[in-house]
C-alpha positions as CSV (number, residue, x, y, z in Angstrom):
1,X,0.0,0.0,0.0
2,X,1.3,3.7,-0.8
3,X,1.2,6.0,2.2
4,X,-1.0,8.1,0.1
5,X,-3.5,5.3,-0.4
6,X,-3.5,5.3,3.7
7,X,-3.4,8.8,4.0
8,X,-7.0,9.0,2.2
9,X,-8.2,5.9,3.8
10,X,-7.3,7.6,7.1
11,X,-8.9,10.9,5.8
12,X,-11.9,9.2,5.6
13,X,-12.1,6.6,8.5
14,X,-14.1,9.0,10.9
15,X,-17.0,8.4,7.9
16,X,-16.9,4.8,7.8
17,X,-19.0,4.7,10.6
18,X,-21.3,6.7,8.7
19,X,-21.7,4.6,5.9
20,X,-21.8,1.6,8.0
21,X,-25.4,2.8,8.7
22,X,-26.0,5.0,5.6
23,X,-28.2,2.3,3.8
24,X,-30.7,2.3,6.4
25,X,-30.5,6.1,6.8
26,X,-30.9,6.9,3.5
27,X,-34.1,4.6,3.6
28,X,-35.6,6.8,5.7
29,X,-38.5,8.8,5.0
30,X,-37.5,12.9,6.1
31,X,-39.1,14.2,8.8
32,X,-41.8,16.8,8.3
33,X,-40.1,19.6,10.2
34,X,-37.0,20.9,11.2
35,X,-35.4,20.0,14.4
36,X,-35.5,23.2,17.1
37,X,-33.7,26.0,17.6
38,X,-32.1,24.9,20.3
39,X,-29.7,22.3,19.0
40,X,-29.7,19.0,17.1
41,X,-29.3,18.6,13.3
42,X,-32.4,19.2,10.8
43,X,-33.2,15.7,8.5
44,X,-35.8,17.6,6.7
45,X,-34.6,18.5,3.8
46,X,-37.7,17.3,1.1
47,X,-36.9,17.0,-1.7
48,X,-33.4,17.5,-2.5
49,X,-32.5,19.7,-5.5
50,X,-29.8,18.7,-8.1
51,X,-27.8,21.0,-6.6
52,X,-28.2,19.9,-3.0
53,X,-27.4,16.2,-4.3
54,X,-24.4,18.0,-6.4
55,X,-23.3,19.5,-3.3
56,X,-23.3,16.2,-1.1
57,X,-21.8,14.6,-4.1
58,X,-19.1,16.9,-3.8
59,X,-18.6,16.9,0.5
60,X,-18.5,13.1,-0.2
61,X,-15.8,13.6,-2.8
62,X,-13.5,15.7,-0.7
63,X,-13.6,13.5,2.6
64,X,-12.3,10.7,0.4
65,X,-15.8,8.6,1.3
66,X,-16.4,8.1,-2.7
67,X,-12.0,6.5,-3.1
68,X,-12.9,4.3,0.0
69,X,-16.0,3.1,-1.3
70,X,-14.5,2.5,-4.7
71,X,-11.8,0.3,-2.8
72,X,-14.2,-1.7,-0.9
73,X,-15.0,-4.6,-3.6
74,X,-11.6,-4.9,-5.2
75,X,-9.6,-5.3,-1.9
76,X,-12.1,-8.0,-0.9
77,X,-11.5,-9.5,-4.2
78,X,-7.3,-9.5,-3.8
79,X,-8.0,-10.6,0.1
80,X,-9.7,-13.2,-0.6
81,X,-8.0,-14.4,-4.0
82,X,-4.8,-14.4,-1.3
83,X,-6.6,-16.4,1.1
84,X,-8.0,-18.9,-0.8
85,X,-4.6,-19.4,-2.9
86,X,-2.4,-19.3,-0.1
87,X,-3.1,-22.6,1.5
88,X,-4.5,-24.0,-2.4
89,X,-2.3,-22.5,-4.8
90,X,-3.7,-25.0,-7.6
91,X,-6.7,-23.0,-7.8
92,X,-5.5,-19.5,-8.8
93,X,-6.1,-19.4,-12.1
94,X,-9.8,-20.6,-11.3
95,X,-10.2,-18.4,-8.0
96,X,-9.2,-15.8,-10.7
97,X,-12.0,-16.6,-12.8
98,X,-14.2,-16.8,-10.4
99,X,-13.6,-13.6,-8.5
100,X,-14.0,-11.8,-11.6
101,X,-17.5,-13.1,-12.1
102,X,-18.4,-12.0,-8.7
103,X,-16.7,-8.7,-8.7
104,X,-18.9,-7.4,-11.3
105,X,-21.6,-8.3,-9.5
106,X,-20.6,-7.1,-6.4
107,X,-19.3,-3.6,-8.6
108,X,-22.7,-3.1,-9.1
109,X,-23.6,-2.2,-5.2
110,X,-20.7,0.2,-5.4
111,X,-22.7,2.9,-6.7
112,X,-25.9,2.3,-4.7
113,X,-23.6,2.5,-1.1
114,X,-22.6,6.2,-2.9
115,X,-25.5,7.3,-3.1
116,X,-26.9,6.4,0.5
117,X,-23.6,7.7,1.0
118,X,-24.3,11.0,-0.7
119,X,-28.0,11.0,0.8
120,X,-26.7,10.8,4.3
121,X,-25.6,14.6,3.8
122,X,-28.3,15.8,1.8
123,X,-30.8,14.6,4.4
124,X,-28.1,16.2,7.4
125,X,-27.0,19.4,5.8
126,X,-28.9,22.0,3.9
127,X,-27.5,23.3,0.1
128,X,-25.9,25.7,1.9
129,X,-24.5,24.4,4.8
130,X,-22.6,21.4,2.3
131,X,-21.6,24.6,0.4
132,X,-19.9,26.4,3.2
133,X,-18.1,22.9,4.3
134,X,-16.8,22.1,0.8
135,X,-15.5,25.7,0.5
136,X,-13.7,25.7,3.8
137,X,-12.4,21.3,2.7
138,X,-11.1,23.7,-0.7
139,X,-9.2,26.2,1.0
140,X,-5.4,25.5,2.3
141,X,-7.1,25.1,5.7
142,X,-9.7,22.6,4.7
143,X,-6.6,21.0,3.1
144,X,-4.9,20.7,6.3
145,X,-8.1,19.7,8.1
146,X,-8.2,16.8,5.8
147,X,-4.7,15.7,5.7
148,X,-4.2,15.7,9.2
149,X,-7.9,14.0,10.1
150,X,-7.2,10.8,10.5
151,X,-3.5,11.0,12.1
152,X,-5.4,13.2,14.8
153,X,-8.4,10.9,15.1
154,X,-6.0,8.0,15.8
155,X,-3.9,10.0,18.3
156,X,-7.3,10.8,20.0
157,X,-8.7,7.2,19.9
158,X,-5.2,5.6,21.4
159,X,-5.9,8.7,23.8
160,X,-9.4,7.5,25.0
161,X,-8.6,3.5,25.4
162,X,-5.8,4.7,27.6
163,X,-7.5,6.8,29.3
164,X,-10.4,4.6,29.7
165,X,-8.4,1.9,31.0
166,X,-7.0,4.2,33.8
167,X,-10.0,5.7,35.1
168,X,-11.4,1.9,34.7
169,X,-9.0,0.4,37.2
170,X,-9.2,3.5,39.1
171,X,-13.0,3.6,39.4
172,X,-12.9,-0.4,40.4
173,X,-10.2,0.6,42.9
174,X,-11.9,3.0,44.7
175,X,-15.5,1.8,44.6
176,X,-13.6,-1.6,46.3
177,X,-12.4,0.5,49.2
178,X,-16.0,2.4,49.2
179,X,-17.7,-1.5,49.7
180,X,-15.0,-2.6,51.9
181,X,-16.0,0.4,54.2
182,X,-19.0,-1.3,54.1
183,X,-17.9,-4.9,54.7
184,X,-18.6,-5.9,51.2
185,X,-14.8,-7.8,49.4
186,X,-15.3,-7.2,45.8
Protein backbone atom coordinates (compact mmCIF):
# COMPACT_ATOMS: atom_id res chain seq x y z
CA UNK A 1 0.00 0.00 0.00
CA UNK A 2 1.28 3.72 -0.79
CA UNK A 3 1.16 5.99 2.22
CA UNK A 4 -1.01 8.12 0.09
CA UNK A 5 -3.49 5.28 -0.43
CA UNK A 6 -3.50 5.28 3.69
CA UNK A 7 -3.39 8.75 3.99
CA UNK A 8 -6.99 9.02 2.25
CA UNK A 9 -8.20 5.92 3.84
CA UNK A 10 -7.34 7.56 7.13
CA UNK A 11 -8.95 10.93 5.82
CA UNK A 12 -11.94 9.22 5.60
CA UNK A 13 -12.05 6.64 8.51
CA UNK A 14 -14.15 9.00 10.87
CA UNK A 15 -17.01 8.43 7.87
CA UNK A 16 -16.89 4.80 7.79
CA UNK A 17 -19.01 4.72 10.59
CA UNK A 18 -21.30 6.71 8.68
CA UNK A 19 -21.70 4.64 5.86
CA UNK A 20 -21.82 1.62 8.02
CA UNK A 21 -25.36 2.80 8.65
CA UNK A 22 -25.98 4.97 5.64
CA UNK A 23 -28.20 2.32 3.80
CA UNK A 24 -30.75 2.28 6.41
CA UNK A 25 -30.54 6.06 6.84
CA UNK A 26 -30.87 6.95 3.49
CA UNK A 27 -34.10 4.58 3.63
CA UNK A 28 -35.64 6.79 5.71
CA UNK A 29 -38.52 8.78 5.03
CA UNK A 30 -37.55 12.92 6.06
CA UNK A 31 -39.13 14.24 8.83
CA UNK A 32 -41.80 16.77 8.26
CA UNK A 33 -40.13 19.57 10.21
CA UNK A 34 -36.97 20.93 11.23
CA UNK A 35 -35.39 19.99 14.38
CA UNK A 36 -35.52 23.16 17.07
CA UNK A 37 -33.68 25.99 17.55
CA UNK A 38 -32.14 24.88 20.34
CA UNK A 39 -29.74 22.30 19.01
CA UNK A 40 -29.70 19.00 17.07
CA UNK A 41 -29.33 18.57 13.32
CA UNK A 42 -32.37 19.24 10.78
CA UNK A 43 -33.21 15.75 8.50
CA UNK A 44 -35.79 17.64 6.75
CA UNK A 45 -34.59 18.51 3.81
CA UNK A 46 -37.73 17.27 1.14
CA UNK A 47 -36.93 16.95 -1.72
CA UNK A 48 -33.35 17.54 -2.48
CA UNK A 49 -32.49 19.70 -5.48
CA UNK A 50 -29.78 18.73 -8.13
CA UNK A 51 -27.83 21.04 -6.56
CA UNK A 52 -28.18 19.87 -3.03
CA UNK A 53 -27.35 16.20 -4.33
CA UNK A 54 -24.38 18.04 -6.41
CA UNK A 55 -23.27 19.52 -3.26
CA UNK A 56 -23.34 16.19 -1.08
CA UNK A 57 -21.75 14.59 -4.08
CA UNK A 58 -19.06 16.92 -3.75
CA UNK A 59 -18.64 16.88 0.52
CA UNK A 60 -18.45 13.06 -0.24
CA UNK A 61 -15.79 13.62 -2.82
CA UNK A 62 -13.52 15.71 -0.68
CA UNK A 63 -13.61 13.50 2.60
CA UNK A 64 -12.34 10.74 0.43
CA UNK A 65 -15.78 8.62 1.30
CA UNK A 66 -16.39 8.11 -2.66
CA UNK A 67 -11.98 6.51 -3.10
CA UNK A 68 -12.87 4.29 -0.02
CA UNK A 69 -15.98 3.06 -1.25
CA UNK A 70 -14.54 2.45 -4.74
CA UNK A 71 -11.85 0.32 -2.85
CA UNK A 72 -14.17 -1.73 -0.88
CA UNK A 73 -14.98 -4.63 -3.63
CA UNK A 74 -11.56 -4.86 -5.17
CA UNK A 75 -9.59 -5.30 -1.92
CA UNK A 76 -12.05 -7.99 -0.94
CA UNK A 77 -11.48 -9.55 -4.20
CA UNK A 78 -7.33 -9.47 -3.79
CA UNK A 79 -8.02 -10.64 0.13
CA UNK A 80 -9.73 -13.18 -0.59
CA UNK A 81 -8.00 -14.40 -3.98
CA UNK A 82 -4.77 -14.45 -1.31
CA UNK A 83 -6.64 -16.39 1.06
CA UNK A 84 -7.97 -18.90 -0.82
CA UNK A 85 -4.58 -19.37 -2.91
CA UNK A 86 -2.36 -19.26 -0.13
CA UNK A 87 -3.15 -22.61 1.46
CA UNK A 88 -4.49 -24.01 -2.42
CA UNK A 89 -2.30 -22.49 -4.75
CA UNK A 90 -3.70 -25.01 -7.55
CA UNK A 91 -6.73 -22.99 -7.78
CA UNK A 92 -5.55 -19.55 -8.84
CA UNK A 93 -6.08 -19.36 -12.07
CA UNK A 94 -9.80 -20.64 -11.29
CA UNK A 95 -10.22 -18.37 -8.02
CA UNK A 96 -9.17 -15.80 -10.74
CA UNK A 97 -11.99 -16.65 -12.85
CA UNK A 98 -14.22 -16.78 -10.44
CA UNK A 99 -13.62 -13.56 -8.52
CA UNK A 100 -13.99 -11.80 -11.65
CA UNK A 101 -17.45 -13.08 -12.13
CA UNK A 102 -18.36 -11.98 -8.66
CA UNK A 103 -16.67 -8.67 -8.72
CA UNK A 104 -18.87 -7.41 -11.28
CA UNK A 105 -21.58 -8.27 -9.54
CA UNK A 106 -20.63 -7.09 -6.43
CA UNK A 107 -19.33 -3.62 -8.64
CA UNK A 108 -22.66 -3.10 -9.13
CA UNK A 109 -23.56 -2.21 -5.24
CA UNK A 110 -20.69 0.20 -5.45
CA UNK A 111 -22.73 2.91 -6.70
CA UNK A 112 -25.88 2.31 -4.66
CA UNK A 113 -23.61 2.54 -1.11
CA UNK A 114 -22.63 6.19 -2.93
CA UNK A 115 -25.45 7.27 -3.07
CA UNK A 116 -26.95 6.38 0.53
CA UNK A 117 -23.60 7.67 1.04
CA UNK A 118 -24.29 11.03 -0.66
CA UNK A 119 -27.98 11.00 0.78
CA UNK A 120 -26.67 10.83 4.30
CA UNK A 121 -25.62 14.62 3.80
CA UNK A 122 -28.27 15.78 1.76
CA UNK A 123 -30.76 14.62 4.40
CA UNK A 124 -28.11 16.22 7.37
CA UNK A 125 -26.96 19.41 5.80
CA UNK A 126 -28.92 22.03 3.92
CA UNK A 127 -27.50 23.27 0.07
CA UNK A 128 -25.91 25.71 1.85
CA UNK A 129 -24.50 24.40 4.77
CA UNK A 130 -22.63 21.42 2.26
CA UNK A 131 -21.63 24.59 0.43
CA UNK A 132 -19.89 26.42 3.15
CA UNK A 133 -18.10 22.92 4.32
CA UNK A 134 -16.78 22.07 0.81
CA UNK A 135 -15.47 25.73 0.54
CA UNK A 136 -13.69 25.71 3.82
CA UNK A 137 -12.45 21.32 2.67
CA UNK A 138 -11.14 23.75 -0.66
CA UNK A 139 -9.24 26.19 0.98
CA UNK A 140 -5.41 25.53 2.32
CA UNK A 141 -7.14 25.13 5.73
CA UNK A 142 -9.67 22.62 4.73
CA UNK A 143 -6.64 20.97 3.14
CA UNK A 144 -4.86 20.66 6.33
CA UNK A 145 -8.10 19.67 8.11
CA UNK A 146 -8.24 16.78 5.76
CA UNK A 147 -4.71 15.67 5.74
CA UNK A 148 -4.16 15.74 9.17
CA UNK A 149 -7.93 13.96 10.05
CA UNK A 150 -7.18 10.77 10.50
CA UNK A 151 -3.49 11.00 12.12
CA UNK A 152 -5.40 13.18 14.80
CA UNK A 153 -8.45 10.86 15.13
CA UNK A 154 -5.96 8.00 15.81
CA UNK A 155 -3.93 9.98 18.29
CA UNK A 156 -7.29 10.83 20.04
CA UNK A 157 -8.69 7.17 19.89
CA UNK A 158 -5.20 5.60 21.35
CA UNK A 159 -5.95 8.74 23.80
CA UNK A 160 -9.36 7.53 25.02
CA UNK A 161 -8.62 3.51 25.42
CA UNK A 162 -5.78 4.72 27.56
CA UNK A 163 -7.46 6.78 29.29
CA UNK A 164 -10.37 4.64 29.70
CA UNK A 165 -8.44 1.85 31.05
CA UNK A 166 -6.98 4.16 33.76
CA UNK A 167 -10.02 5.69 35.09
CA UNK A 168 -11.42 1.89 34.71
CA UNK A 169 -9.00 0.41 37.15
CA UNK A 170 -9.20 3.49 39.05
CA UNK A 171 -12.95 3.57 39.44
CA UNK A 172 -12.87 -0.39 40.44
CA UNK A 173 -10.22 0.62 42.95
CA UNK A 174 -11.93 3.05 44.66
CA UNK A 175 -15.47 1.76 44.58
CA UNK A 176 -13.63 -1.64 46.29
CA UNK A 177 -12.38 0.53 49.15
CA UNK A 178 -16.00 2.38 49.23
CA UNK A 179 -17.70 -1.55 49.70
CA UNK A 180 -15.03 -2.57 51.93
CA UNK A 181 -15.97 0.39 54.16
CA UNK A 182 -18.99 -1.31 54.07
CA UNK A 183 -17.89 -4.92 54.68
CA UNK A 184 -18.64 -5.90 51.22
CA UNK A 185 -14.83 -7.82 49.39
CA UNK A 186 -15.31 -7.23 45.81
Amino acid sequence: MTSRFIRNSLRAMPLAILLAASPALAQQPAPAAPASPAGGVSLAVTPPSEAHIAMARELVNHIGAERLIQAIVPNMVTRMMTSVTATRPELTNDMKTVMEQVRVEYDKQTGLVLSDAINVFVRAMTEQELRETTTFLRSPAGQKYLDTQGQSVAQISNMLEQWSKQISQSMFEQARAEMKKKGHDI
